[in-house]
Phi, psi and omega in degrees: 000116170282130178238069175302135160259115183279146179190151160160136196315318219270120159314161187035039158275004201031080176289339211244314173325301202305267223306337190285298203273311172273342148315311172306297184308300203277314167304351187275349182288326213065028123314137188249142171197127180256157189247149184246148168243119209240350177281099194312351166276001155074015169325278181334293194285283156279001164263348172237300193287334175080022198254165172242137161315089219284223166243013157249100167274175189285294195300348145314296228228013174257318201281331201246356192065032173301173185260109179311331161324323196266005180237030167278142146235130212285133171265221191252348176245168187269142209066004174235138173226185188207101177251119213282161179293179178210176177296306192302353142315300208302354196279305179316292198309332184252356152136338180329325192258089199279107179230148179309179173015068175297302221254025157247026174274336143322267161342330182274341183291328203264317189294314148326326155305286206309345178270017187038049189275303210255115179229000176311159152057032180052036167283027187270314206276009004110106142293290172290190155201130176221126199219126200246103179287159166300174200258034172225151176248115158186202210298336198297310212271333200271306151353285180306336201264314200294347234243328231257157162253311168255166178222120143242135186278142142278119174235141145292076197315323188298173182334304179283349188260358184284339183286312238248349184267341166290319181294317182299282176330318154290010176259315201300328158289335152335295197272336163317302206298297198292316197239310201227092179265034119295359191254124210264159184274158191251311190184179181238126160251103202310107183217179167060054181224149168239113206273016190260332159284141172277021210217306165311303152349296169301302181288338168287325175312312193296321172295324185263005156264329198286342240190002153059215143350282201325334188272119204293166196273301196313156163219121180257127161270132164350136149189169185257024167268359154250337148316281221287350150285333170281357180269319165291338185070039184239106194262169221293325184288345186262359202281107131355091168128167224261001182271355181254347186281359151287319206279324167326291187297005176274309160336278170323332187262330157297313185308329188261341175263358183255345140307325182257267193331314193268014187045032130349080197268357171207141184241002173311311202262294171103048180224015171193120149253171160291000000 
């Protein structure tokens, strides 16, 4: 089991997109994967998957340390489940809700799959784990890092997402030094860009002199074709008509690079890493 966290300070790098559309791609691989919504405004479950928080909720079982199994729910495609964010988060999140070791409780949660503790809903059997954090470095997010194996960034390349992406990156060491030192950035992924401007252009040269490697080759360019799969809830590889299947296919090429960085030696099945 691989455990990616989407994380960046900045709202609308499209974490809860990313997260949407490669949860679609590894399933379309055959991968089983599940996404934690761990961001109280609830994009990930219910605004893009439609799914709602039942009665073992996430912020329930992060407060009681509970077994994270029982608030998996199935979504509308195979092989993807979810467990959506719920209200009882903004408490955790603004500190109101004091629980010991907080920002290792994820982790503690997750250490119980891989330890084939926790078997509610066959979350034992979970290839991805994909956890779509808030658009703040705080305790949630900190949660989402400690917990995490990979960090994939969504970057907005313009000005303000180039700041906030220096921030995001100093937290993720943050939680190395503190909490998680294995834990590695998987990649930066460039979006909601259009490469046809010298103004797009730019800013992507400038991300990928300051920050190299780190930076995934795929690029998702702007479109209302990606909207309009999270609007449908529907994500692009499973989407109907010859108008999604560029933007689908940009997914796909994120899937092979985030499979060859997490040392994936076959993405067919999803049943053998190195």
């Amino acid at each position: 089991m691989v455990v990616v966290a989407l994380a960046n300070l900045k709202g609308g790098s499209a974490k809860s997109t990313t997260a949407f559309n490669l949860a679609g791609v590894l399933s379309e691989a055959g991968f089983r994967v599940l996404c934690i919504d761990i961001d109280p405004q609830k994009t990930l479950g219910e605004a893009f998957f439609g799914v709602y928080a039942a009665q073992s909720t996430l912020s329930s079982v992060l407060i009681e340390d509970g077994l994270i199994g029982t608030a998996v729910q199935p979504t509308n495609f195979a092989n993807v489940h979810i467990i959506p964010a719920d209200d009882g988060l903004k408490a955790i999140k603004s500190g109101q809700t004091q629980i010991e070791g907080g920002e290792l409780r994820l982790r503690s949660c997750l250490t119980r799959i891989k330890a084939n503790v926790d078997r509610h809903n066959n979350v034992n059997q979970v290839d991805w784990v994909l956890i779509d954090c808030p658009p703040s470095l705080d305790r949630l997010t900190m949660n989402a890092l400690a917990a995490s194996d990979y960090v994939l960034i969504p970057v907005d390349p313009g000005a303000g997402g180039r700041g906030a992406l220096g921030d995001t990156i100093e937290y993720v060491y943050s939680a190395q030094k503190w909490y998680n030192p294995t834990l590695k950035i998987l990649g930066l992924l460039i979006n909601n860009t259009d490469p046809r401007t010298v103004y797009d252009q730019t800013t992507q040269e400038l991300v990928r002199e300051t920050y190299g490697e780190l930076v995934f080759k795929t690029i998702v360019t702007a479109s209302v074709r990606v909207r309009e799969s999270s609007e449908a809830q529907v994500p692009l590889v499973f989407c109907e008509g010859a108008e999604f299947v560029r933007y689908a296919n940009m997914y796909r090429s994120l899937r092979s690079e985030v499979l060859q960085r997490a040392g994936w030696q076959r993405g067919v099945n999803g049943q053998e890493k190195s």
